[in-house]
C-alpha positions in Angstrom: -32.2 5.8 0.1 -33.8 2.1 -0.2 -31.7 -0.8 0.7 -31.8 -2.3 -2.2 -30.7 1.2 -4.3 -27.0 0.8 -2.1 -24.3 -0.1 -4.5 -24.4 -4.0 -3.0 -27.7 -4.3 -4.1 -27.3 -3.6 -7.6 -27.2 -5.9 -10.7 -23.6 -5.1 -12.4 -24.2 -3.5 -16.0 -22.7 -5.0 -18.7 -19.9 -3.5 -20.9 -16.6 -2.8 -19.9 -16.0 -1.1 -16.6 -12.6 0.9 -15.0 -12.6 1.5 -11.1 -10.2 2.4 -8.8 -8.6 -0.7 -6.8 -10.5 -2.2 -4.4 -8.0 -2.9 -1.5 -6.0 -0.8 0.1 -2.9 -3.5 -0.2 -3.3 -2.9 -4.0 -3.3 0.7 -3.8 0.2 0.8 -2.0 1.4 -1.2 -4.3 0.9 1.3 -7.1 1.7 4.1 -5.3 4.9 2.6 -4.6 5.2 1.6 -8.3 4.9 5.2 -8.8 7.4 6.1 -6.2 9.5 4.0 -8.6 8.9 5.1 -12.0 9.5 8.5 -10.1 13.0 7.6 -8.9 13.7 6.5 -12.5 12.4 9.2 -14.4 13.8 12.2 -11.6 17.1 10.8 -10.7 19.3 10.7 -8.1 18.1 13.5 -6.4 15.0 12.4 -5.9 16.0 9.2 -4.0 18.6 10.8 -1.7 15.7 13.2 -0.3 13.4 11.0 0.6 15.5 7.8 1.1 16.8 7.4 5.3 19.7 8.6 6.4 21.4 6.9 9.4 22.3 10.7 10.6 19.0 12.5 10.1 19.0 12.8 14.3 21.3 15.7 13.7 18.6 17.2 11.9 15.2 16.2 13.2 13.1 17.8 10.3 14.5 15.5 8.1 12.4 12.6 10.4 10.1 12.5 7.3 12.5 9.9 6.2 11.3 7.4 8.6 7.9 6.8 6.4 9.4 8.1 2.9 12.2 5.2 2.5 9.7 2.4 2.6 8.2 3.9 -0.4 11.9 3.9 -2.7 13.6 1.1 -4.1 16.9 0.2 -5.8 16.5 1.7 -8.8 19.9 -0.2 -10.4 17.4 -3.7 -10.3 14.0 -4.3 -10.5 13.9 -7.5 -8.3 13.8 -5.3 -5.1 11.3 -3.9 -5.8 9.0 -7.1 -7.4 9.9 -9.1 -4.9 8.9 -6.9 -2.2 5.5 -6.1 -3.8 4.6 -9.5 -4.4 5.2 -10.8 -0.9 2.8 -7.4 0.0 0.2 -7.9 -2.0 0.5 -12.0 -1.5 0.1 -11.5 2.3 -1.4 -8.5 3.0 -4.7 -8.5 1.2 -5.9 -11.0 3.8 -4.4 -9.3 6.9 -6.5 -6.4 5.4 -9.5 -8.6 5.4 -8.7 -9.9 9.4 -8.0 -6.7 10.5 -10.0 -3.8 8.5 -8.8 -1.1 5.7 -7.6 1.1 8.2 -6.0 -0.8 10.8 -3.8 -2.7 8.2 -2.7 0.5 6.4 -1.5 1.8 10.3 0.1 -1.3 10.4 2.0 -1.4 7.9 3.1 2.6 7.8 4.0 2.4 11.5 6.0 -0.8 11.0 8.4 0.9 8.4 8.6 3.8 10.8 9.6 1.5 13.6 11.9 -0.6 11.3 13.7 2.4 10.4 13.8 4.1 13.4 15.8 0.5 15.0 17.9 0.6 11.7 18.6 4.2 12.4 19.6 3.7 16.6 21.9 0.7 16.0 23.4 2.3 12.8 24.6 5.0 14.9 25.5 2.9 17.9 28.0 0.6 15.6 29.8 4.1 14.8 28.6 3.5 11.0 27.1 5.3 8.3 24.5 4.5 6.1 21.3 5.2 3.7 18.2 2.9 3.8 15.8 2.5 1.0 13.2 -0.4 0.6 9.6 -1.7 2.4 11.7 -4.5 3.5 10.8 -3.6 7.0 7.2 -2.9 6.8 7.4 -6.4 4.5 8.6 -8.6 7.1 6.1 -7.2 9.5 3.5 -8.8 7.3 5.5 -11.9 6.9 5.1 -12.2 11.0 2.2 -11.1 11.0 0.3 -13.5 9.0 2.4 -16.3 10.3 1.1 -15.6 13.2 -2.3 -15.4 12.3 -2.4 -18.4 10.2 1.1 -20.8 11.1 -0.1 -23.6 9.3 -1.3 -21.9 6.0 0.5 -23.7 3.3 2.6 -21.6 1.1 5.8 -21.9 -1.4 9.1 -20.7 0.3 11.0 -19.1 -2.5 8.0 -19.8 -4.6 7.8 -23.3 -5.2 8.5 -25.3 -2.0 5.4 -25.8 0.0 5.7 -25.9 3.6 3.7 -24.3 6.4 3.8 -20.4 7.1 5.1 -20.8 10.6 8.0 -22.7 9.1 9.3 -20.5 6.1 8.7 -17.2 8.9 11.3 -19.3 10.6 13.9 -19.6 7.9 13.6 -16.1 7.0 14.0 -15.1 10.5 17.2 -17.5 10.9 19.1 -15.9 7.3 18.3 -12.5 8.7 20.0 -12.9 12.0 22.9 -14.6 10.4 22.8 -11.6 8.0 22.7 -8.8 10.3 25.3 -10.7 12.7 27.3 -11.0 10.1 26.9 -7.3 8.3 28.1 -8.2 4.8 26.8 -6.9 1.4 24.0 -4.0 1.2 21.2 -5.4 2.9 19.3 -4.0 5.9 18.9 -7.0 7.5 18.4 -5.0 11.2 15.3 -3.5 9.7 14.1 -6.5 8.9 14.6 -7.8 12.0 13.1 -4.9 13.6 9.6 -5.6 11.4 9.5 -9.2 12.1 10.0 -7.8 15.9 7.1 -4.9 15.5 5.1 -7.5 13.9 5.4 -9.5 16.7 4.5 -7.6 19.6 1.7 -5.9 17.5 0.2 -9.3 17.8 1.0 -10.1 21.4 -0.2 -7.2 22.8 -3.2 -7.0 20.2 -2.3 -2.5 19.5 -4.8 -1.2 17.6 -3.7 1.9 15.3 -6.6 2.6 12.8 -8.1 5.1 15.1 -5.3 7.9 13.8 -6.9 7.2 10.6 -10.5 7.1 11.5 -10.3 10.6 12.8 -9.4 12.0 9.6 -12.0 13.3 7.7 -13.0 11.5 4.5 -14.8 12.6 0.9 -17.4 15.3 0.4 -19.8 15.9 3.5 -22.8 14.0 2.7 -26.2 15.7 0.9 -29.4 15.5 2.5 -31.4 12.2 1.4 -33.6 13.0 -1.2 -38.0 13.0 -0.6 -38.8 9.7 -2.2 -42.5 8.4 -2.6 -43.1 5.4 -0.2 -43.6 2.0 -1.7 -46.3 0.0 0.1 -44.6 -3.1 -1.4 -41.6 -2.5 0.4 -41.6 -3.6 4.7 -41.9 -0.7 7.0 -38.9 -1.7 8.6 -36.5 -1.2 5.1 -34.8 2.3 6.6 -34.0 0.8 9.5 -32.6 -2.6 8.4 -31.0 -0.3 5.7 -29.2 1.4 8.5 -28.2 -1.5 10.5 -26.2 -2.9 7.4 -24.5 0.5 6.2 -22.9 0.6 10.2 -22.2 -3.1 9.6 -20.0 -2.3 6.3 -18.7 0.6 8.2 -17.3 -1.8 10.9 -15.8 -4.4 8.7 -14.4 -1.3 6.8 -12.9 -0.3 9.9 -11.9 -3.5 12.3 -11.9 -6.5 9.7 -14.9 -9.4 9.5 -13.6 -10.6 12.3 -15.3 -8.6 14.5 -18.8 -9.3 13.6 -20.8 -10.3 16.5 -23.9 -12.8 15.8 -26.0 -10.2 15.8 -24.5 -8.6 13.0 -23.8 -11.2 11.0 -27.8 -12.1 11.5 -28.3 -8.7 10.3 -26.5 -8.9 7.5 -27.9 -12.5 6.1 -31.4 -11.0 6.6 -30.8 -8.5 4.3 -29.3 -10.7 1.8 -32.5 -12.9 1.9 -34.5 -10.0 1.5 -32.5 -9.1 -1.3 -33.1 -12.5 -3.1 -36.8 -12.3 -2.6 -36.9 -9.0 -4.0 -35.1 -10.3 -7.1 -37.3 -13.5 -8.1 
């Protein structure tokens, strides 16, 4: 296959077009949309199954719950769940730019794990019972997160007063800590804690989790290229430039832009002159 017959090098047809979402941020949103409409439309059963259980140690093959509870919501009110979806898809689309597909869906699974898990311990440690439900753990992961990684992006606390992230990061920190020291009402506010904290040493430490999902085999193996007739107009060195840029894509697939070196950023504007030639 040419360079210039790969899917960035093609004009876009006219007419009307449907195609699946193009970020992984926006996909967990609607597949925790779904998780929604599900609870809804099944019932209670549903939600007790899959939401977490501060017990489920005494019966470790219900540890699925770790991962499954950050996909429920409270079904009695739909500002749970909007709320928590907006921050995600607010903050998380350019985390998944930083630090690649991959990586940021790890993230963001393992921090409702970890949330959970902490909510779980301490649960059990205070002598109390409970039953979590929510992303709010996995959320405030990506709060931290991107505070970190940008502290003085402006943004609206509560949606319409501006300040800088590192500052409203703070004050949602502060009102969880009073929360969870003060354990009133039905919030989790130690699992949010605990996903500000994951977020946090995630960053510190620099973890990298993608690689669990890497590993996993993905789509139909790939058919043998197709005989093409050479074009003389074309340079001799189109396959391999072609190949450069496909592993390029692959890596910011994978890690983020970020982790372009020169050299592949070099790579990369080549082609796109090439492509503009080709086009006049």
């Amino acid at each position: 296959m040419g360079l210039y017959d790969r899917e960035y090098s093609r004009e876009t047809e006219p007419g009307f077009h449907v195609s699946a979402p193009s970020t992984l941020t926006t996909r967990l949103v609607l597949v925790t949309a779904a998780a929604y409409v599900a609870q809804l439309t099944l019932g209670v059963a549903f939600s007790a199954n899959l939401a977490l259980w501060s017990e489920w140690f005494s019966q470790p093959w219900r540890c699925y719950q770790l991962l499954t509870y950050g996909f429920l919501h409270d079904p009695n009110g739909i500002e749970h769940i909007l709320i928590n979806m907006l921050v995600l898809w607010m903050f998380g689309r350019e985390l998944e730019h930083r630090y690649g597909k991959f990586e940021f869906a790890a993230f963001y699974l393992a921090a409702i794990v970890a949330a959970g898990a902490i909510w779980s311990v301490l649960e059990t440690a205070s002598g109390s019972e409970g039953v979590l439900l929510g992303a709010s753990g996995g959320i405030s992961a990506v709060v931290a997160l991107f505070a970190l990684n940008f502290p003085h992006r402006q943004v609206l606390f509560m949606f319409f007063i501006p300040m800088p992230m590192w500052v409203a990061a703070l004050i949602g920190l502060a009102f969880d800590v009073n929360g969870a020291m003060d354990r009133s009402g039905n919030v989790a506010f130690t699992a949010h804690l605990a996903g500000a904290l994951f977020g946090l040493l995630y960053y510190k430490f620099g973890w990298r989790l993608g690689g669990v999902f890497e590993k996993l085999p993905r789509g139909m193996p790939k058919r043998r290229p197709k005989l093409r007739v050479h074009d003389p107009d074309q340079p001799d060195d189109e396959d391999d430039l072609g190949r450069k840029v496909d592993a390029i894509l692959e890596k910011i697939a994978r890690q983020g832009q970020d982790s372009l070196t020169w050299n592949e950023r070099r790579i990369l504007e080549k082609a796109s002159r090439r492509y503009q030639e080709r086009r006049k």
